[in-house]
MIMIPA-734908 format. One record per residue (C-alpha): z, y, x; residue number from 1; residue in three letters; chain. Coordinates in steps of 0.02 Angstrom, whole numbers, plus 50000, padded with zeros to 5 digits. Each point is the difference from the previous one (the first is absolute). Example, Ala and Ser with C-alpha at 12.3 -4.5 7.8 and 13.67 -1.06 7.14 Angstrom:
<zaros>
ZARO    c3    c2    c1 pator gulo lumvo
ZARO 50390 49775 50615     1  ALA     A
ZARO 49967 50172 50069     2  SER     A
</zaros>
This chain:
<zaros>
ZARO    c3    c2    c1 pator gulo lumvo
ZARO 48579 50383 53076     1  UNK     A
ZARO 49874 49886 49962     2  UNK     A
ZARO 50019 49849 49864     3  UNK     A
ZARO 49978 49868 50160     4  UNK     A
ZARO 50194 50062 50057     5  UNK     A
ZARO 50035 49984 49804     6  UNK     A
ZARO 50168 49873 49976     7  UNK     A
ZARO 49943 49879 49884     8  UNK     A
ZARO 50145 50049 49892     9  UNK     A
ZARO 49960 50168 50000    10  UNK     A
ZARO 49977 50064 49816    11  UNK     A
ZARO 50075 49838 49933    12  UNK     A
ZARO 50148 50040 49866    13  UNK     A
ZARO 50165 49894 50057    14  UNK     A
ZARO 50012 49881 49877    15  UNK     A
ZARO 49826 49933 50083    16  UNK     A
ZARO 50045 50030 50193    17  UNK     A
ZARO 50036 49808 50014    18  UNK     A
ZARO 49812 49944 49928    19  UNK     A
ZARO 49938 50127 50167    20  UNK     A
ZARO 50112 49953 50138    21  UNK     A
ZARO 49897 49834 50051    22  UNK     A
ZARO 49944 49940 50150    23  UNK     A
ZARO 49880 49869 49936    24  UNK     A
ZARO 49877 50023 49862    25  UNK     A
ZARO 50034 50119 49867    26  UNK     A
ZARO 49953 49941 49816    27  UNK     A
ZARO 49927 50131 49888    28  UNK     A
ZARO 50137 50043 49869    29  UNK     A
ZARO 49877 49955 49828    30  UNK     A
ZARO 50000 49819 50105    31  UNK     A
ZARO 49785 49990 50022    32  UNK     A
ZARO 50019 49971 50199    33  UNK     A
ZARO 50094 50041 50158    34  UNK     A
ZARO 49945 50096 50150    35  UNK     A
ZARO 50080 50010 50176    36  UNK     A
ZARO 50126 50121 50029    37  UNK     A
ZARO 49937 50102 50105    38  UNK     A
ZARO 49867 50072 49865    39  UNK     A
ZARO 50132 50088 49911    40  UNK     A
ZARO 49976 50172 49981    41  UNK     A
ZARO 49853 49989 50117    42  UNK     A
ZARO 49903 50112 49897    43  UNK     A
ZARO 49899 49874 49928    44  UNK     A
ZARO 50028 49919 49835    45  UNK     A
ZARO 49989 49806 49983    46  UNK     A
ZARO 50109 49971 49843    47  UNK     A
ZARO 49914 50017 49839    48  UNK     A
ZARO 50153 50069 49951    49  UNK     A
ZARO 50018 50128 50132    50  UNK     A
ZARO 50163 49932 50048    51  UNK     A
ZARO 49961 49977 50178    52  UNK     A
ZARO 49975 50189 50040    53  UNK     A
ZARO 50167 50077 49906    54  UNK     A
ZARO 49999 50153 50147    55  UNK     A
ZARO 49828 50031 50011    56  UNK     A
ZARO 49855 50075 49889    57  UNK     A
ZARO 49865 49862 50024    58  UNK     A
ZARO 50045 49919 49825    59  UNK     A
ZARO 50000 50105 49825    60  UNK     A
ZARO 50099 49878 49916    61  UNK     A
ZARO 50148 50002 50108    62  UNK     A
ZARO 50180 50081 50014    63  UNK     A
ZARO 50066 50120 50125    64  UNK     A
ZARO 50198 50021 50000    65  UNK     A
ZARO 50091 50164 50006    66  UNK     A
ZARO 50177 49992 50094    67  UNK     A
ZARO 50049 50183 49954    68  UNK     A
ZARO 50169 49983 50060    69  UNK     A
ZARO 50086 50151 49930    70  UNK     A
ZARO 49883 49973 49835    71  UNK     A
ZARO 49945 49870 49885    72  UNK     A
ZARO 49884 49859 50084    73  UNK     A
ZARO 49840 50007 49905    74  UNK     A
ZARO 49850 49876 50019    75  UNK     A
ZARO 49803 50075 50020    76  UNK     A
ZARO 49837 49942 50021    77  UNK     A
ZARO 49966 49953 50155    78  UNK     A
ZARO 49823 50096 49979    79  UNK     A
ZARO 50100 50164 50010    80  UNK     A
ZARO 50054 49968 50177    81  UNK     A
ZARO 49956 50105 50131    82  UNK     A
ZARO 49885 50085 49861    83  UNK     A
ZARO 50071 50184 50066    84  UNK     A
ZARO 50128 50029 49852    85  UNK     A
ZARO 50189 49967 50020    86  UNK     A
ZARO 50041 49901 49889    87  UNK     A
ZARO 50157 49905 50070    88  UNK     A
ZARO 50130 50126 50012    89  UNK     A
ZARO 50063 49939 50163    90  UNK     A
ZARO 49815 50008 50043    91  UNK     A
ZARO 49987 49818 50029    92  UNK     A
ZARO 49823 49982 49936    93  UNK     A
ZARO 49907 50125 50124    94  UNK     A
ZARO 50029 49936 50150    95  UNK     A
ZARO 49830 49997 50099    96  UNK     A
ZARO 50055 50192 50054    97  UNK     A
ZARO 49856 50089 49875    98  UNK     A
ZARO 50134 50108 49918    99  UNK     A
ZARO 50169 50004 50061   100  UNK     A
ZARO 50144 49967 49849   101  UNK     A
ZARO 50154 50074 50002   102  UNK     A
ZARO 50127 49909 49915   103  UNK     A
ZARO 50089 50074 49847   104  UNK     A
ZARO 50099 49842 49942   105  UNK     A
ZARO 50172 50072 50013   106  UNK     A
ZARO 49961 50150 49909   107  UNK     A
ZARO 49901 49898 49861   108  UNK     A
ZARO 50134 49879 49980   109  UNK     A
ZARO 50167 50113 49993   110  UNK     A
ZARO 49973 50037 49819   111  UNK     A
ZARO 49980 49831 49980   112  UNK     A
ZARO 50130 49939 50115   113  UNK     A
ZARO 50116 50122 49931   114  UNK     A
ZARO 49954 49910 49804   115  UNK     A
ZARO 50034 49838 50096   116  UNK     A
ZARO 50163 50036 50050   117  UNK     A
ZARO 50067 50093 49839   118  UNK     A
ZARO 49969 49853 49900   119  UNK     A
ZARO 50089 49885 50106   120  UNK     A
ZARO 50148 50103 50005   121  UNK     A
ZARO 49970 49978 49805   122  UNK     A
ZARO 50007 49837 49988   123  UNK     A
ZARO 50125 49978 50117   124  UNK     A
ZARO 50107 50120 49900   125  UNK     A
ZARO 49967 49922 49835   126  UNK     A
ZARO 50037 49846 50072   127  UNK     A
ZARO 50189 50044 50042   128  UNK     A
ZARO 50027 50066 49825   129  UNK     A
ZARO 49935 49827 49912   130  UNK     A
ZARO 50188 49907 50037   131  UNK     A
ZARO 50050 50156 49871   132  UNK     A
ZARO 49876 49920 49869   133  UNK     A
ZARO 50038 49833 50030   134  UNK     A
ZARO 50178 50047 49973   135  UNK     A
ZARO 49961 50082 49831   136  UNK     A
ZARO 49891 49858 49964   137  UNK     A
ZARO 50125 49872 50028   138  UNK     A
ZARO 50109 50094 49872   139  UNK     A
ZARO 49891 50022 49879   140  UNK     A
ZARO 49947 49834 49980   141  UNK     A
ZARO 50202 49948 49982   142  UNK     A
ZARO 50019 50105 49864   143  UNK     A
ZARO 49838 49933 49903   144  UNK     A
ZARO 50055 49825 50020   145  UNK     A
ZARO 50187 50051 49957   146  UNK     A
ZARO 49932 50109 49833   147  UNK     A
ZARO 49902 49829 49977   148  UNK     A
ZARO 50122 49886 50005   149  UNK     A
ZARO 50091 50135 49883   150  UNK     A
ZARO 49854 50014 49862   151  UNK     A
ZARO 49993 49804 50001   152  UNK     A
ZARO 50185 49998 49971   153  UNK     A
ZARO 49985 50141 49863   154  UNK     A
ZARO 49840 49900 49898   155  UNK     A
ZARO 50082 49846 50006   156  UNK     A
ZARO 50182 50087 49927   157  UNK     A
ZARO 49879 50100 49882   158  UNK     A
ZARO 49887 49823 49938   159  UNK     A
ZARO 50190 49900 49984   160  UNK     A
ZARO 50042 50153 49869   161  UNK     A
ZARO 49832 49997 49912   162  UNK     A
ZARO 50031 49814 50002   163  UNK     A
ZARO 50158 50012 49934   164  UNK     A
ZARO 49984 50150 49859   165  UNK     A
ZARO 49836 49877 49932   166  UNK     A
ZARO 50102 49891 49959   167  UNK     A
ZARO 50120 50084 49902   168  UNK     A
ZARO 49836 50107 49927   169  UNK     A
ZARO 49914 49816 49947   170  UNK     A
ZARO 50179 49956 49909   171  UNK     A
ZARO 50016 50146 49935   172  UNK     A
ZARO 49809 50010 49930   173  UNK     A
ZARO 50000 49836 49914   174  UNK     A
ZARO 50152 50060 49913   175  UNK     A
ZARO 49896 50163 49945   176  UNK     A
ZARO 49844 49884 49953   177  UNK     A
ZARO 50122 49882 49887   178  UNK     A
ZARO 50080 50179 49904   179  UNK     A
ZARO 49826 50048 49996   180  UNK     A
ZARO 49933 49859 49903   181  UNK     A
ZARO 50153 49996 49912   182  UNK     A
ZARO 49963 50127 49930   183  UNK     A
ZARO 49844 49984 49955   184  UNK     A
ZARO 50034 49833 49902   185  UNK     A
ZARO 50143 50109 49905   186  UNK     A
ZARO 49854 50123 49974   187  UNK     A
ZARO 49876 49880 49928   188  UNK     A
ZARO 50127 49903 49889   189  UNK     A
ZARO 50060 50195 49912   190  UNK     A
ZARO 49790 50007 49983   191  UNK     A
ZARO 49994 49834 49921   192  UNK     A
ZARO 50143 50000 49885   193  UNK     A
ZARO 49917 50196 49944   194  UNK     A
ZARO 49842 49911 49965   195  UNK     A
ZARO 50088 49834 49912   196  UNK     A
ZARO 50109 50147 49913   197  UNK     A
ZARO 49843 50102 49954   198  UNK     A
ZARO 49891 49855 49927   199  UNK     A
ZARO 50144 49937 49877   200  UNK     A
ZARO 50031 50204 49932   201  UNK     A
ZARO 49802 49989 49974   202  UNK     A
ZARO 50040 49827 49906   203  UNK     A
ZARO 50132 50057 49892   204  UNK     A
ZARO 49881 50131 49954   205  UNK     A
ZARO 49854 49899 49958   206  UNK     A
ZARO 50127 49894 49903   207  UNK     A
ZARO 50050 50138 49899   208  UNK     A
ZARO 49840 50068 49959   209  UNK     A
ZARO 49929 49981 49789   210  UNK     A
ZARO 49951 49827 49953   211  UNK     A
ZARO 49854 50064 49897   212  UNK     A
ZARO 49938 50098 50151   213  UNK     A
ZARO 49875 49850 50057   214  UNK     A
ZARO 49883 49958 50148   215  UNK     A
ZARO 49845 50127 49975   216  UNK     A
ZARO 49888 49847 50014   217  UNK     A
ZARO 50047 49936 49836   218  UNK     A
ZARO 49895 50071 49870   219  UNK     A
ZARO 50151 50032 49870   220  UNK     A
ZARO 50125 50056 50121   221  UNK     A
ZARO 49844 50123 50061   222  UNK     A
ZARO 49990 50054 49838   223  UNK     A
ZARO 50194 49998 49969   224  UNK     A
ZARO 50024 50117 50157   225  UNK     A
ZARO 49853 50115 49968   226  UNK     A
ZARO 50068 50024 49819   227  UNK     A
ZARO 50196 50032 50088   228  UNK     A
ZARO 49926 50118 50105   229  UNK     A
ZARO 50042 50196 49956   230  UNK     A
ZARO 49840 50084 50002   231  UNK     A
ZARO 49997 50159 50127   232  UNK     A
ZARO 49942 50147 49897   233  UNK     A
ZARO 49907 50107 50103   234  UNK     A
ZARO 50115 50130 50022   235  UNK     A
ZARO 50110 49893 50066   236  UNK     A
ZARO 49859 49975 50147   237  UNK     A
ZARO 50045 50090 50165   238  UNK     A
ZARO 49915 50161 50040   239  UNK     A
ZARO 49835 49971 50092   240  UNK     A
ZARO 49971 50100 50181   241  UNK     A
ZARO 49963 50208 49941   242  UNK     A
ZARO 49909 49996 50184   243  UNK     A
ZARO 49935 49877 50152   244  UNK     A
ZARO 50141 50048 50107   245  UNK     A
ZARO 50138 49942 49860   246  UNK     A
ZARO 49944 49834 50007   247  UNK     A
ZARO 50117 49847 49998   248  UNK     A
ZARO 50047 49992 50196   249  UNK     A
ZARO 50027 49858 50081   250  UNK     A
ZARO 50164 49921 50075   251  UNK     A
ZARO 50014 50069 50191   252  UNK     A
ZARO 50073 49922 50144   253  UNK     A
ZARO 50167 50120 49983   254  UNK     A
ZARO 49995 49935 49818   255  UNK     A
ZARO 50023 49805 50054   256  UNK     A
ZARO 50168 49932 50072   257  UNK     A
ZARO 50035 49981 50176   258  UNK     A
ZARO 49988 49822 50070   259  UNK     A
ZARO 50086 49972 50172   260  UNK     A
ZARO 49950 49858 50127   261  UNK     A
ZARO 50096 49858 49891   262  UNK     A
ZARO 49897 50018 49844   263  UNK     A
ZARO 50140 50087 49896   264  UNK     A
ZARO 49951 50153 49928   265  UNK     A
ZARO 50111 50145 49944   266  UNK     A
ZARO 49960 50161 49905   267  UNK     A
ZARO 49942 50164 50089   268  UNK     A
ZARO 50167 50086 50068   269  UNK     A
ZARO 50100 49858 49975   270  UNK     A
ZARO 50137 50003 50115   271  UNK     A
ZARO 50011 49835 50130   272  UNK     A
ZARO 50163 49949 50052   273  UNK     A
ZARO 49967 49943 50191   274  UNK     A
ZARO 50077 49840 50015   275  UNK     A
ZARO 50165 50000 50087   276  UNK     A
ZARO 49989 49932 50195   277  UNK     A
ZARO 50069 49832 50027   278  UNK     A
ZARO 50113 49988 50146   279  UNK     A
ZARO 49891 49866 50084   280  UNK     A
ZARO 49862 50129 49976   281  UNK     A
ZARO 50119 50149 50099   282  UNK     A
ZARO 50035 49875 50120   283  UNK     A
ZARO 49826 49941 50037   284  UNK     A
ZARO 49940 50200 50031   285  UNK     A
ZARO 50137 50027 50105   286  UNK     A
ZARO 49953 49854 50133   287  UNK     A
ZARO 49817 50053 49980   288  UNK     A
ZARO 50065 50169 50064   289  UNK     A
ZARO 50093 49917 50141   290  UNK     A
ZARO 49846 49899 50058   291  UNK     A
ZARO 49875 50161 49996   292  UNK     A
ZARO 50086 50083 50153   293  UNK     A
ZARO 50035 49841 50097   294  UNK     A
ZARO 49831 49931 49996   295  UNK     A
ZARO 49920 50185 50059   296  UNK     A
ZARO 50116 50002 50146   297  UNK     A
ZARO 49962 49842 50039   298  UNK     A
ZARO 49797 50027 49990   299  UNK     A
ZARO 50029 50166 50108   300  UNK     A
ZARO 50102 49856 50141   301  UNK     A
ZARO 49848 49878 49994   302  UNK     A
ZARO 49893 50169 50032   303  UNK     A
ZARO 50098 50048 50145   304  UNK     A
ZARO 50018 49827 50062   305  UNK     A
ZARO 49823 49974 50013   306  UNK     A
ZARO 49986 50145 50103   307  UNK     A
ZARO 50132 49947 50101   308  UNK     A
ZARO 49927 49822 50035   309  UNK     A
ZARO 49818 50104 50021   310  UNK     A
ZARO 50060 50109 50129   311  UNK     A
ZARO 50087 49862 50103   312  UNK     A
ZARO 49836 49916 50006   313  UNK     A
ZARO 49899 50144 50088   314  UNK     A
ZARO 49924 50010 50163   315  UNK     A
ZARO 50094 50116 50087   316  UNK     A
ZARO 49930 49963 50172   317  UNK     A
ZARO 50045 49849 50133   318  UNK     A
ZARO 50207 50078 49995   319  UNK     A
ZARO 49980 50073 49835   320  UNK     A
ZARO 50056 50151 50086   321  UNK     A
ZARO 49872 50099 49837   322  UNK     A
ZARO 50138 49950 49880   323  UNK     A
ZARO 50075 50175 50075   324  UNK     A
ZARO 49860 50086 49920   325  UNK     A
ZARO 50003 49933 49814   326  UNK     A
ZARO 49994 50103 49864   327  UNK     A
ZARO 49982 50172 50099   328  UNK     A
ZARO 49882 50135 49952   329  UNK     A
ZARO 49923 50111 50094   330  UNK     A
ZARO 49869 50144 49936   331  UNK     A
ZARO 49852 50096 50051   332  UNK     A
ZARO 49928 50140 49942   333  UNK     A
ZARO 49814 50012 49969   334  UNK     A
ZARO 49902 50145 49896   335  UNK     A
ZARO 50115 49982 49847   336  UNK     A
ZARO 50034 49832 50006   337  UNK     A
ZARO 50146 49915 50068   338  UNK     A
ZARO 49989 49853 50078   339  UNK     A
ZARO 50151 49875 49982   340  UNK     A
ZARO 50034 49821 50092   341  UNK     A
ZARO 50148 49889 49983   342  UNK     A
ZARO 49975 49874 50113   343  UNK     A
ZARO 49986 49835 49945   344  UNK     A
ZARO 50017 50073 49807   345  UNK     A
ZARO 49853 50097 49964   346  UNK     A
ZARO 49882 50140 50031   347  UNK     A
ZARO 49973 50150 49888   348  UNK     A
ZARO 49905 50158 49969   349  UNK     A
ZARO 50077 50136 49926   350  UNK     A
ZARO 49917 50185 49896   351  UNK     A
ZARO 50134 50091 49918   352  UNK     A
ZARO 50082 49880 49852   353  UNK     A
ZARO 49859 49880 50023   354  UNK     A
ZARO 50039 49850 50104   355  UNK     A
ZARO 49849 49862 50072   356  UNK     A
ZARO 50049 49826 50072   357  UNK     A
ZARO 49902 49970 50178   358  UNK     A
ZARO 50062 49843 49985   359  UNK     A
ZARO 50121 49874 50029   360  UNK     A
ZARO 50074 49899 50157   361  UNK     A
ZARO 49880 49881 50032   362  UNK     A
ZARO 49997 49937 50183   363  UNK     A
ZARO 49963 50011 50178   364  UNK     A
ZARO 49840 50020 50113   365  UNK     A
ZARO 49936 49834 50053   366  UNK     A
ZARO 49905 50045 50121   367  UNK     A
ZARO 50023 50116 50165   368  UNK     A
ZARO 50173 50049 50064   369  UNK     A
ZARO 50125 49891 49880   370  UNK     A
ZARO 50131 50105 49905   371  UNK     A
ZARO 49894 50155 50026   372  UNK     A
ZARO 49922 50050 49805   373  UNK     A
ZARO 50074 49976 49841   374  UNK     A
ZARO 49894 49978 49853   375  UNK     A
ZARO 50039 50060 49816   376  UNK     A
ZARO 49909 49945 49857   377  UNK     A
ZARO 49949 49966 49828   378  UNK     A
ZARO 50058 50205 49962   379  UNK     A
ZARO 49921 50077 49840   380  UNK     A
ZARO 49834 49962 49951   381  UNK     A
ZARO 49866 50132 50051   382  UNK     A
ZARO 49867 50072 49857   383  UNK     A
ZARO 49852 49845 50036   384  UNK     A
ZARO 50055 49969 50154   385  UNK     A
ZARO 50138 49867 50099   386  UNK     A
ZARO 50195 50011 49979   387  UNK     A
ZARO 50085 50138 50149   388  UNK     A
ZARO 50058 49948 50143   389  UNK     A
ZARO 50078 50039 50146   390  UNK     A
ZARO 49999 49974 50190   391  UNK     A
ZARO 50131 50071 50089   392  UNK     A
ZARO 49980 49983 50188   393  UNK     A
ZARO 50164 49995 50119   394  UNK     A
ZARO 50001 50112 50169   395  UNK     A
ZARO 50134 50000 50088   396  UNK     A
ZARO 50093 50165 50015   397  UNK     A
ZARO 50195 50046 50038   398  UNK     A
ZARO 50014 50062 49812   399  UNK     A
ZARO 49949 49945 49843   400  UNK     A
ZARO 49869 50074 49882   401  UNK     A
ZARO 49844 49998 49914   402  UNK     A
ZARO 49888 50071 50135   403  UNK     A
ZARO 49814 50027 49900   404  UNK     A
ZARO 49933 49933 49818   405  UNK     A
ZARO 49807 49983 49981   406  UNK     A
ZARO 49883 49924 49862   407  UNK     A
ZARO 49848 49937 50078   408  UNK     A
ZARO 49931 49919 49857   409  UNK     A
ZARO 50023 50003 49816   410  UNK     A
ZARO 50168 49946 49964   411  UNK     A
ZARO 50031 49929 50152   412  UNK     A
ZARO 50137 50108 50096   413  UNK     A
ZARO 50066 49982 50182   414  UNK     A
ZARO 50176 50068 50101   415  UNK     A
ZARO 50080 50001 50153   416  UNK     A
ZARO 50179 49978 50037   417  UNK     A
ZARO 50087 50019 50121   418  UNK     A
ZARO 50148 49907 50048   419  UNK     A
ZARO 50096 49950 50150   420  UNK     A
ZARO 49976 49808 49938   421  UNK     A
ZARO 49801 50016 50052   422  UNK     A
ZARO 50058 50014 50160   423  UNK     A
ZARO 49998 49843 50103   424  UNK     A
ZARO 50013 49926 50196   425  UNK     A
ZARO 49824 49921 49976   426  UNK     A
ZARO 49929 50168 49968   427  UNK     A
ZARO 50097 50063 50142   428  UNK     A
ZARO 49946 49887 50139   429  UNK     A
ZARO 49807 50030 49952   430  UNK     A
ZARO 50008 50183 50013   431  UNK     A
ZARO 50079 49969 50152   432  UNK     A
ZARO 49869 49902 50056   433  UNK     A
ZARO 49885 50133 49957   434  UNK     A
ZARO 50082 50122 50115   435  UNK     A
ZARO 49981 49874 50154   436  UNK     A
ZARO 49847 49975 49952   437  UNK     A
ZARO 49973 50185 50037   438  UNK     A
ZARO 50045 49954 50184   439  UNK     A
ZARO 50176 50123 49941   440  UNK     A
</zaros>
């Protein structure tokens, strides 16, 4: 057939049939002018655009459409019509009767088809399993808020005890302080009345000393005392040093008394009575030892109840149906690493004893499909290079398990998961629209 019997919609994709079926003037789809009707697909191209001749091959720069019901519409350049090659499997695009195409839709489809169809029974499967989730979900989330409500119960008992015991421990302490310097003022009036004792023995000696011993800077008593004083023969002198190494040796460390933190100081070996406990004292220890175990439960609460609180605060999708899926791991195997993910906890590497962090929950994909990756980050830093982190995309599947783990760049790892949670009616309906759009 020639391109004067052309349809004007012929080789016009359907979302455009309703710019072609005119009976008036038909305006040039980049806007620069309108042309009657009738010129479409006459062969002859008056849009700049080509948009005028969408069936023919009189315009390079415009597009032929590609029904191949059976098969996957396509779109071509409209300069490959009637050019002797099929290249419309339903042959669409040779039609002047050149070559003759046969068409091999159906048979280049079914694979596809056949993809088409599994994936909707996918979906549709994983979507009658999701009331399961939401049930767990639902459940789970009670008994956070109920362990909650129980950890808030616990810190607040635990902080009236603390509370309690410090005040018996500052009673208790102030009486320890007041033996304490007690004692110390008993300790420092024994050292003064030594010293007062001390200075009137060296008194009494002075006193009793020789009256005709006088001060050396009088010239007679000099001369009285030098004349009183017994004259050392020189036997009487001690024995010098025979050698260097017996000379006179000096007073050690070990020779000089101990002095403890007080000041007192007592002679090497000397045994120290400890001084006896006071019962405040006893007391006081004992409450400490009361506190200790009571404030560590109570810090491993607040821990738990942060957690708590954190986890009720995640995004686990429009009807939190996710919350099913906290806090379960599922590995992979890779060369000799294995691959670990608890979802919405962390994501780690494993090589025999050694263990990396891939990172932590972090959030979801903003952009495409909502709900569909999960990103973990801020992991353990890599040698000059950014923290690890990983993306774990969500397929949807009737099981659930890690399906692949790759590392496309440095430090930078990726997963898929499947789940029966990726699995969703939107999804559905556009694969289904797919496979009418196959003409099946």
């Amino acid at each position: 057939s020639s391109s004067a019997t052309l349809a004007p919609t012929h080789g016009v994709s359907p979302q455009d049939i309703s710019l072609y079926s005119v009976k008036g003037d038909f305006k040039c789809k980049d806007g620069s002018q309108s042309i009657p009707a009738a010129l479409i697909n006459d062969d002859y191209c008056d849009c700049p655009d080509g948009s005028d001749e969408p069936g023919t091959s009189a315009c390079h720069n415009s597009l032929f459409f590609c029904p191949n019901k059976g098969h996957k519409s396509i779109q071509i350049f409209s300069s490959r019509i009637n050019d002797g090659v099929c290249d419309c499997c339903d042959g669409s695009d040779e039609y002047d009767g050149i070559i003759k195409c046969g068409n091999t839709c159906l048979e280049m489809g079914a694979s596809i088809r056949k993809e088409l169809i599994r994936k909707i029974e996918m979906h549709e499967q994983g979507l009658l399993k999701r009331p399961e989730y939401l049930q767990k979900a639902t459940s789970y989330k009670e008994g956070i808020t109920k362990r909650k409500d129980e950890l808030e119960a616990l810190i607040a008992d635990a902080a009236k005890q603390v509370e309690e015991k410090n005040v018996l421990k500052e009673e208790l302490q102030q009486k320890v302080d007041a033996e304490e310097d007690a004692r110390r003022e008993e300790e420092e009036k024994k050292r003064l009345e030594e010293e007062a004792k001390l200075a009137a023995e060296e008194k009494a000696a002075a006193d009793a000393a020789p009256e005709n011993v006088k001060p050396a800077d009088d010239d007679i008593g000099a001369a009285e005392a030098e004349q009183a004083a017994p004259v050392q023969q020189e036997e009487d002198l001690p024995p010098l040093p025979d050698s260097p190494h017996d000379e006179i040796r000096q007073p050690s460390e070990d020779d000089l008394p101990y002095v403890d933190d007080e000041g007192y100081a007592y002679e090497e070996g000397a045994a120290q009575e400890p001084e006896p406990e006071s019962e405040a004292s006893k007391s006081l220890r004992a409450i400490q030892d009361e506190i200790r175990p009571i404030e560590d439960e109570k810090r491993k609460h607040e821990n738990e109840l942060k957690l708590a609180k954190e986890v009720l605060e995640y995004d686990f999708g429009p009807d939190q149906a996710y919350m099913g899926l906290y806090d379960k791991c599922f590995t992979q195997n890779v060369q000799q690493y294995t691959y670990e993910i608890c979802l919405f906890r962390k994501s780690t590497q494993k090589d025999g004893g050694s263990s990396q962090n891939l990172g932590g929950w972090g959030h979801w994909n903003t952009e495409g499909r909502p709900y569909s990756v999960m990103h973990y980050t801020n992991g353990g830093g890599c040698w000059n290079g950014p923290s690890r982190s990983t993306k774990v995309t969500l397929i949807c599947g009737e099981d659930e398990f890690v399906v692949g783990v790759q590392e496309p760049s440095r430090c930078v790892y990726e997963m898929e998961f499947m789940t029966p949670l990726a699995c969703s009616q939107e999804e559905a309906d556009a694969l289904r629209q797919e496979l009418q759009a196959m003409g099946i």
